[in-house]
Each structure stands twice: as structure tokens, then as C-alpha cells.
Z-matrix of the N, CA and C atoms (Angstrom, degrees):
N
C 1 1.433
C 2 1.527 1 110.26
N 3 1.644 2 114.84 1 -44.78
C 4 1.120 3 102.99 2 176.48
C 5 1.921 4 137.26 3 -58.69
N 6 1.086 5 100.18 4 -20.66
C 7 1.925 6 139.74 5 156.65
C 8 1.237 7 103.56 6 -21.25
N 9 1.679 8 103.29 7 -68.84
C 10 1.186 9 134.64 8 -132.51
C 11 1.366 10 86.94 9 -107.69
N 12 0.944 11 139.37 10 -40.15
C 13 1.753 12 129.62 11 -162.23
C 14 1.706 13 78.27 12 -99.24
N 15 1.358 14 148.94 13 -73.91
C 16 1.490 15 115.77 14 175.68
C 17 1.667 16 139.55 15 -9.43
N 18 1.691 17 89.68 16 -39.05
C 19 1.768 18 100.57 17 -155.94
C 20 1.727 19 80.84 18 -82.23
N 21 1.351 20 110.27 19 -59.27
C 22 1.638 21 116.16 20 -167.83
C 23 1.657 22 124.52 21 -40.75
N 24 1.885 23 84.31 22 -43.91
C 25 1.422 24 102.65 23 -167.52
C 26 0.977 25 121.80 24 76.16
N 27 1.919 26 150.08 25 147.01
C 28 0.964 27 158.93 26 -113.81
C 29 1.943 28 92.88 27 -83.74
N 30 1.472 29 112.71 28 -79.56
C 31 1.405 30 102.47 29 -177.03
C 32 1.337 31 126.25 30 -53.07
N 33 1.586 32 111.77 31 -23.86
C 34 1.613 33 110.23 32 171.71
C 35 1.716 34 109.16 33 -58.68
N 36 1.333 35 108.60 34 -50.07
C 37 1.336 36 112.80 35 -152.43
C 38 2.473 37 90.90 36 -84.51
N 39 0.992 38 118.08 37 -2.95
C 40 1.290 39 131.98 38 153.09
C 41 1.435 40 124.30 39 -31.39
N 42 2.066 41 87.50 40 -84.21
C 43 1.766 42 111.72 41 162.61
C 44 1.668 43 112.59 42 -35.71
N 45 1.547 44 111.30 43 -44.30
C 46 1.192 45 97.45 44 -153.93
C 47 1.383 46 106.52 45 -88.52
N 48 1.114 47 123.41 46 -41.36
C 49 1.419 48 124.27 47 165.85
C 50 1.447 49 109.19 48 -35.46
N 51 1.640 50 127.52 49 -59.47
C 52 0.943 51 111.91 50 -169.24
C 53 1.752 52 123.27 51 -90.04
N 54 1.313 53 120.49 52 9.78
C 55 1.392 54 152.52 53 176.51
C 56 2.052 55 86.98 54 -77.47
N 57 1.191 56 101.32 55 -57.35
C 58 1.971 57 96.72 56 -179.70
C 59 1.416 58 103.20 57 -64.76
N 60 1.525 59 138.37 58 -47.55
C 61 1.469 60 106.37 59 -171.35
C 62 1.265 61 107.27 60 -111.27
N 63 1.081 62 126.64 61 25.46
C 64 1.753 63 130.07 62 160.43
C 65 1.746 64 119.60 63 -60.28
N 66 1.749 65 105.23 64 125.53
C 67 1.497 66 73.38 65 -165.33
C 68 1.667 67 83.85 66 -160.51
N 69 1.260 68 131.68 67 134.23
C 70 1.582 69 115.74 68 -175.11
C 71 1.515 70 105.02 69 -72.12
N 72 1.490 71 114.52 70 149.74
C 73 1.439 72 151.87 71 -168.69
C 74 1.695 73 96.20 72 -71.32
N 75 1.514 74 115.67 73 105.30
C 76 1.659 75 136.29 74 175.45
C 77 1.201 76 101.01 75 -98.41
N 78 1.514 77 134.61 76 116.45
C 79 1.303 78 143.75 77 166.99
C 80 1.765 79 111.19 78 -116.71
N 81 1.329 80 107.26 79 118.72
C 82 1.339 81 105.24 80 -151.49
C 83 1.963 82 87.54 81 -127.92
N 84 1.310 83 94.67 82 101.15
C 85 1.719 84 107.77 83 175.67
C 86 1.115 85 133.00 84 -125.76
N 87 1.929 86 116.79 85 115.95
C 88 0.873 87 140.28 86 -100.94
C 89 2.148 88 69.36 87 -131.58
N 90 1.545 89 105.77 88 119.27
C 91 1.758 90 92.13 89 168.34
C 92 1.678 91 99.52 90 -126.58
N 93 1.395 92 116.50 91 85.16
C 94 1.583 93 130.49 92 168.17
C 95 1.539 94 115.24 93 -11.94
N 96 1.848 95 109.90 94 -52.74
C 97 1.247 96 116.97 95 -173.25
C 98 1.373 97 112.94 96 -71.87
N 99 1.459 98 125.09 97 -9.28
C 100 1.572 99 128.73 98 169.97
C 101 1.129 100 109.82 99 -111.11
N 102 1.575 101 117.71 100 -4.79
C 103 1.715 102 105.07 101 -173.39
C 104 1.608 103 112.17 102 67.04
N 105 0.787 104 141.07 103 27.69
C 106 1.381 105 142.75 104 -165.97
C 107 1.697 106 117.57 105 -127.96
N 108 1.352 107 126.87 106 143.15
C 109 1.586 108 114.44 107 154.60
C 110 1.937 109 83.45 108 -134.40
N 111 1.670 110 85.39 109 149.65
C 112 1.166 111 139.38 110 131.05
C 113 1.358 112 141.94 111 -65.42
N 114 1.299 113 134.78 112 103.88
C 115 1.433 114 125.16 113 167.89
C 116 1.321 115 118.16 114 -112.01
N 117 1.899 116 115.44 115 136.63
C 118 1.320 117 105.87 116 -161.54
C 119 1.730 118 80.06 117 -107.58
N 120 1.824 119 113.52 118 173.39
C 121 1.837 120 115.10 119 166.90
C 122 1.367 121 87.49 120 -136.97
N 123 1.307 122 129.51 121 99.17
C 124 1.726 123 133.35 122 163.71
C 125 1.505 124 84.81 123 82.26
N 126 1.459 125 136.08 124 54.20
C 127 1.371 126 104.72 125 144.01
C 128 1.576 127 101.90 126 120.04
N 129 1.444 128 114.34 127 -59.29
C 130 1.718 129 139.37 128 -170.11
C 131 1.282 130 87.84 129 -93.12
N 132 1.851 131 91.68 130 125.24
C 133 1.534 132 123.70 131 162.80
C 134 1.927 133 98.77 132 -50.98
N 135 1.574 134 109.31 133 134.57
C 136 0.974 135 96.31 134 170.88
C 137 2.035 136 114.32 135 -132.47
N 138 1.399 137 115.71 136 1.75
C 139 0.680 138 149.35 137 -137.02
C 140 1.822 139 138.93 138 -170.52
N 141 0.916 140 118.44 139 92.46
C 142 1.706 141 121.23 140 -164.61
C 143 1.346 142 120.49 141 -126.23
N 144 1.331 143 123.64 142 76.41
C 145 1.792 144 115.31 143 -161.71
C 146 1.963 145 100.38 144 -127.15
N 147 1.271 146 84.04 145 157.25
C 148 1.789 147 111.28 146 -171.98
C 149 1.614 148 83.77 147 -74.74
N 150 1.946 149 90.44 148 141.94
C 151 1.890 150 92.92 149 163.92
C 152 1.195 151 92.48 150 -141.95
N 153 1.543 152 112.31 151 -165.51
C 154 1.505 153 109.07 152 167.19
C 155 1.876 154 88.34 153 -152.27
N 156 1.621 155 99.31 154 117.62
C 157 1.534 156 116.10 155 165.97
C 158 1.628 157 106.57 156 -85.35
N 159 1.728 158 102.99 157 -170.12
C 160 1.363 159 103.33 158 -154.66
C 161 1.161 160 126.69 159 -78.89
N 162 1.710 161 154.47 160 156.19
C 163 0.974 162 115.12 161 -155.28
C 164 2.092 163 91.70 162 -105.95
N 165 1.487 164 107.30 163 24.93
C 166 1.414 165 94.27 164 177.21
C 167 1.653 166 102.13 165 -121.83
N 168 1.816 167 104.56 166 40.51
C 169 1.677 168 102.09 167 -172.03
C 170 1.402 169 106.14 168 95.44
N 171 1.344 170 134.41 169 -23.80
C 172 1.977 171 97.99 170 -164.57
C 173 0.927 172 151.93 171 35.11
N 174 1.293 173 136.94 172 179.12
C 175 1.233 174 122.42 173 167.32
C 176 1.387 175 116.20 174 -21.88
N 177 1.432 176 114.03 175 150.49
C 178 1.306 177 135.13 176 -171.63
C 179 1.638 178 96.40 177 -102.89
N 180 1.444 179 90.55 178 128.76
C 181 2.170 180 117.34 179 172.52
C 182 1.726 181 90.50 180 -7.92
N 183 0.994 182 120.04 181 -178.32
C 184 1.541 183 144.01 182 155.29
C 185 1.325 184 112.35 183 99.98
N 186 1.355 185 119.00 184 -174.37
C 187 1.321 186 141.76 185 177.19
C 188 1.349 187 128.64 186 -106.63
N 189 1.399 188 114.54 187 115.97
C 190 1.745 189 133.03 188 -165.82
C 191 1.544 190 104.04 189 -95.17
N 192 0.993 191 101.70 190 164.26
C 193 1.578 192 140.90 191 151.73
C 194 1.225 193 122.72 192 -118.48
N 195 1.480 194 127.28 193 91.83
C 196 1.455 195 117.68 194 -177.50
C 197 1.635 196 117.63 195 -50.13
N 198 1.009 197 140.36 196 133.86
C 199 1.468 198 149.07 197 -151.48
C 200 1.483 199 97.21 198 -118.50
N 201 1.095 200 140.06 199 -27.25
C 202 1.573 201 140.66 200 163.47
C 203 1.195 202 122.71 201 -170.10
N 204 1.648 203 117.89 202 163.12
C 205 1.395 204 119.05 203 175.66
C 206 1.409 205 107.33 204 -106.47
N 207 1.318 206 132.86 205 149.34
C 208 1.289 207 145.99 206 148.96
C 209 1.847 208 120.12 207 -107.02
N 210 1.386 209 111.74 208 108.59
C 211 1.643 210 101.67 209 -164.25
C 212 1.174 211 96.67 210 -92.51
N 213 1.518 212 141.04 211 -17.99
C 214 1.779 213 123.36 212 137.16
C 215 1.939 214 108.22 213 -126.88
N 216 1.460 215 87.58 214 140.31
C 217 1.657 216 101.74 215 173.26
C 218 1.226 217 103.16 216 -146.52
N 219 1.041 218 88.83 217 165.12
C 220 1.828 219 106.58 218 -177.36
C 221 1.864 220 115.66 219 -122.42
N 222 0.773 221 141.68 220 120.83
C 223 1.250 222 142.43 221 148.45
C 224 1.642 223 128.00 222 -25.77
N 225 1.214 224 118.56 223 82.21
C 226 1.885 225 111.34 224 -174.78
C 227 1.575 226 79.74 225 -92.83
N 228 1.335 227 149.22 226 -10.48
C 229 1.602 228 115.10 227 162.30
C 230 1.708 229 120.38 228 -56.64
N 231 1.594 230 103.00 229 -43.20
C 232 1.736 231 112.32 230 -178.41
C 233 1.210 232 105.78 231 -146.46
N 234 1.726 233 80.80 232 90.59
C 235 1.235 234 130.50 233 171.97
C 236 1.599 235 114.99 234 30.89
N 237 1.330 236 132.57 235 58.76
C 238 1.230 237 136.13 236 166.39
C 239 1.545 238 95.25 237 70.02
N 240 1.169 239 147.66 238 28.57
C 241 1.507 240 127.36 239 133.67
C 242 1.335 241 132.90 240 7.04
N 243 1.151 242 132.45 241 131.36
C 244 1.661 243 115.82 242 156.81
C 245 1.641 244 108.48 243 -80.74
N 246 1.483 245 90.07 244 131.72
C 247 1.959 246 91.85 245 167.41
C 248 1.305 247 102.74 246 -113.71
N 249 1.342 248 154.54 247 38.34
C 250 1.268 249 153.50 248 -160.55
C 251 1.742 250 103.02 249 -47.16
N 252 1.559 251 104.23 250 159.63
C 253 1.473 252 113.13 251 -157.28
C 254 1.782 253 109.57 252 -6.45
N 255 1.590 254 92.08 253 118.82
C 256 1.657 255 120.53 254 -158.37
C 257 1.701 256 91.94 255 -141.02
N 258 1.655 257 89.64 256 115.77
C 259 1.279 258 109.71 257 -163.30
C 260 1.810 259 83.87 258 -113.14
N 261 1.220 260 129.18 259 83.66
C 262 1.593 261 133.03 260 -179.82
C 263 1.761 262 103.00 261 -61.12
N 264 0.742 263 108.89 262 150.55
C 265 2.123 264 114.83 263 178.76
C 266 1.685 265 105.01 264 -154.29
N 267 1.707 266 130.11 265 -10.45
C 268 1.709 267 107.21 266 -167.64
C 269 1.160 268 97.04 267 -173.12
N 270 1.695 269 108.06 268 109.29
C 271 1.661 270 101.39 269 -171.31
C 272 1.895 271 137.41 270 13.20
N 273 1.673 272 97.47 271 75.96
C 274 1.290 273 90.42 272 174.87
C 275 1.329 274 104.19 273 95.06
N 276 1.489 275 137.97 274 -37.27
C 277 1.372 276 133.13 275 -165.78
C 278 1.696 277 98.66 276 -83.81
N 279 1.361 278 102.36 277 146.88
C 280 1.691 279 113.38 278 169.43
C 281 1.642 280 126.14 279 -142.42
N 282 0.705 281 121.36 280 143.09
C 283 1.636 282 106.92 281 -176.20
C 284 1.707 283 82.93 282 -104.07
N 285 1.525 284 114.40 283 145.65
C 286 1.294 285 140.40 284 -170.19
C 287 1.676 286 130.82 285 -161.03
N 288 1.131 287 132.15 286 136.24
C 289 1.177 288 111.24 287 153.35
C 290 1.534 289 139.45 288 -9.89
N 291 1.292 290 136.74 289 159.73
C 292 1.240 291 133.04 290 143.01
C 293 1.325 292 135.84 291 -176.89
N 294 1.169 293 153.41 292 149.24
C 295 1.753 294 151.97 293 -109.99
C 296 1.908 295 105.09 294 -109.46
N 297 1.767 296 96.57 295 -28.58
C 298 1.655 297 96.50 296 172.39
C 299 1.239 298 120.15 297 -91.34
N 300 1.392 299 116.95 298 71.73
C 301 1.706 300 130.35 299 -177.45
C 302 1.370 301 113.48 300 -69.44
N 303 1.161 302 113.39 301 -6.28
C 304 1.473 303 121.15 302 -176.02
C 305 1.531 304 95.53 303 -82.62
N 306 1.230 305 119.43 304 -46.94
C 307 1.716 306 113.49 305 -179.65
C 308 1.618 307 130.33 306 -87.37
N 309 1.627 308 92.14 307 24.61
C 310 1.445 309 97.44 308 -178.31
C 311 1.702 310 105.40 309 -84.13
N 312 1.567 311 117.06 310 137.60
C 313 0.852 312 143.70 311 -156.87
C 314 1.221 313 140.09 312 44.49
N 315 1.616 314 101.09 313 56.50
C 316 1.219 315 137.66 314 156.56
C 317 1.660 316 121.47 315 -141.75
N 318 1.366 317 115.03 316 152.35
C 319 1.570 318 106.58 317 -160.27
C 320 1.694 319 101.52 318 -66.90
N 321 1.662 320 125.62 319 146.11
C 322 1.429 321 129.69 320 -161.51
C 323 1.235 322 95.77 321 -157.69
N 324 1.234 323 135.85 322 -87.22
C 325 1.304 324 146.93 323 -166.80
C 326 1.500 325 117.99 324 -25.11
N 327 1.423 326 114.27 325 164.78
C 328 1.688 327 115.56 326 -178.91
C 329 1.899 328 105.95 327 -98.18
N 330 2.065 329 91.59 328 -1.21
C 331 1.800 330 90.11 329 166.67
C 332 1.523 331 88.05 330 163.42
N 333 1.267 332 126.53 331 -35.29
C 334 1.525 333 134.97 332 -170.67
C 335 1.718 334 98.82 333 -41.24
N 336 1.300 335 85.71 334 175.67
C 337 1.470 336 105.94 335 163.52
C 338 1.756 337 103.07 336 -117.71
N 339 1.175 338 120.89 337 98.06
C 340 1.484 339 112.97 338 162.46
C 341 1.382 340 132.88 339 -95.39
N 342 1.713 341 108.44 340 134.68
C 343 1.516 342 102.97 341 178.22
C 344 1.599 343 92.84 342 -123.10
N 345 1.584 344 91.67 343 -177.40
C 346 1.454 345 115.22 344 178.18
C 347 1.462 346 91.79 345 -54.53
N 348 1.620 347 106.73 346 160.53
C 349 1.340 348 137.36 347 158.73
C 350 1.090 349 128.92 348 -20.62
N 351 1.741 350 97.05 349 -88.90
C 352 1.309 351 116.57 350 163.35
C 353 1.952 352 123.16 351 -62.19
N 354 1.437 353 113.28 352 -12.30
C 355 1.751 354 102.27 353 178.11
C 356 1.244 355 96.89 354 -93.74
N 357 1.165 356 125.96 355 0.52
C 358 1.634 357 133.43 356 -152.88
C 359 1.856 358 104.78 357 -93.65
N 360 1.911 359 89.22 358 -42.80
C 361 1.919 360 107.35 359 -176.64
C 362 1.903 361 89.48 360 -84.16
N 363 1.593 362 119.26 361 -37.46
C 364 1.645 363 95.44 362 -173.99
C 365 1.823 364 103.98 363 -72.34
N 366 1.146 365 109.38 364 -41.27
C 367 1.690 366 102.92 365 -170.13
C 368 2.026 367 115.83 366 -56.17
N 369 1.281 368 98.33 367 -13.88
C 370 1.268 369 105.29 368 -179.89
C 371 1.412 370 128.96 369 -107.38
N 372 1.621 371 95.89 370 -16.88
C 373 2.192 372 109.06 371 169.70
C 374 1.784 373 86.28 372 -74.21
N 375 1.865 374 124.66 373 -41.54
C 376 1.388 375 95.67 374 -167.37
C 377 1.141 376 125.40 375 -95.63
N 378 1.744 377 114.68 376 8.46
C 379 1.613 378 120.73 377 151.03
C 380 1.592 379 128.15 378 -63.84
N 381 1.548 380 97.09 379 -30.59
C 382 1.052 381 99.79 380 -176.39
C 383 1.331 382 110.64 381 -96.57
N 384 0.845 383 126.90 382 -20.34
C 385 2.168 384 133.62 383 153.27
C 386 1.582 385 111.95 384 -49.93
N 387 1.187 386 105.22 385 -70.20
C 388 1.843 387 107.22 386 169.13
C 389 1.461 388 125.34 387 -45.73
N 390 1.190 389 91.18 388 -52.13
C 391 2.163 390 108.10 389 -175.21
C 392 1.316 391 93.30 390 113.63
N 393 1.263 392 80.17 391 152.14
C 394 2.025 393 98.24 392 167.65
C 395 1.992 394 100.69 393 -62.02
N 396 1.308 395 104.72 394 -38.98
C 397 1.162 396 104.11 395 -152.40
C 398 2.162 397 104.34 396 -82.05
N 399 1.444 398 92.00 397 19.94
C 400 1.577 399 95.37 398 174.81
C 401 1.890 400 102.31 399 -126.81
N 402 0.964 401 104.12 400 1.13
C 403 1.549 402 129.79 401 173.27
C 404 1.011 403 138.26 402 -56.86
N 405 1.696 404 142.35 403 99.63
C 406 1.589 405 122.32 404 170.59
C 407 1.297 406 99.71 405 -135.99
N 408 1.459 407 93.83 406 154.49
C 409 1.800 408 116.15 407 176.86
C 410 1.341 409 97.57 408 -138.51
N 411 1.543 410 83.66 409 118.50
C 412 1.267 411 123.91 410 178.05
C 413 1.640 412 118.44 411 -89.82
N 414 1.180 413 121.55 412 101.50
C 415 1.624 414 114.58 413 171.69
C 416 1.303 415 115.47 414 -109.81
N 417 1.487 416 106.55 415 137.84
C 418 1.700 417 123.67 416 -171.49
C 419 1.261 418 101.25 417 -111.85
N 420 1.098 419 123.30 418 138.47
C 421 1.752 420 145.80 419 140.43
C 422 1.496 421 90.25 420 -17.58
């Protein structure tokens, strides 16, 4: 690196640093009382799908930082579950895939946020495209 930030020179080697964590702004808001998320990319709705959070409350109101992805996990709290692409954000809580699509958007879960399958693998290729660290999850009352 040092090579390379010589050859570039201070503003070259600038761009590039900030060329690695540049990444458009994912706001991912979660409103319990509709069962619903929203995902915004810079601003523009890009994204609007049925889930079903927990039915003893879930996650608690506020604003996350997803803290890691898992693109398959399992649940050893209940009983080895599939959580497929599991975007974790708040002690233990994750929004994820999951197999009872019939009860999406209505409360189901043991606290998760569950979506369909397939919104479950796109919401998580574009967490993991952006970074966690351009990321928020938003949960509403």
C-alpha cells in the first residue's frame, strides 16, 4: 500500500480510500403496526413487502445498525429453524427469510422480522453491496 499511495500521491490515494467505503445510504423501516417494511436506496422508496414481527413485541422501537449477515443460519433457540439470509441488527434479533409465507403480514415470529424468501435473498445481496456501515433499520410502533 505504501507503493501505491507514493505512486498515487496523497489525493490519488484519497479517491481510493474513499472509492472502498462509498456506498448509497439503505434505510430499511420496519412499521410493526402495519406489518410492513419499506426500503429506501439514497432517499427513493425502492422496495415495499409484507412481514410478520413478533407476536410478544420484537424488537424494541428505534434505530439499528445491522451488525452482520448470515446467508444461512439456523435457530438453536427454536429448535434449529431455518433463518436463511439473516441480516442480525439488536441482541439476537434478525430480519430473515422464512417458510410460513402464508402469515406474512400478520404478527408470527418468536421476535424476528420475517419476509418472503426471495425479498429476504434481495434485501440482503443489497446490504451486503452497500455495507452494513451505510445501513439503518428502522423500527416503528
Amino acid at each position: 500500500m505504501k507503493g501505491l499511495a507514493a505512486a498515487l500521491g496523497s489525493a490519488g490515494m484519497l479517491l481510493l480510500l474513499l472509492g472502498q467505503s462509498a456506498g448509497a445510504a439503505v434505510v430499511i423501516e420496519i412499521d410493526k403496526s402495519a406489518q410492513r417494511m419499506s426500503v429506501q436506496v439514497d432517499g427513493t422508496q425502492q422496495y415495499s413487502w409484507r412481514v410478520s414481527t413478533g407476536l410478544g413485541g420484537g424488537p424494541p422501537a428505534g434505530t439499528y445498525r445491522p451488525q452482520r449477515l448470515e446467508r444461512h443460519w439456523f435457530s438453536r433457540k427454536f429448535g434449529m429453524s431455518p433463518m436463511p439470509h439473516s441480516i442480525f441488527f439488536h441482541e439476537g434479533y434478525a430480519i430473515h427469510g422464512t417458510i410460513y409465507v402464508s402469515r406474512l403480514g400478520h404478527r408470527a415470529s418468536h421476535g424476528c422480522v420475517r419476509l418472503h424468501p426471495s425479498n429476504a435473498a434481495t434485501l440482503f445481496a443489497l446490504v451486503r453491496k452497500e455495507g452494513l456501515e451505510n445501513t439503518s433499520i428502522v423500527i416503528n410502533r
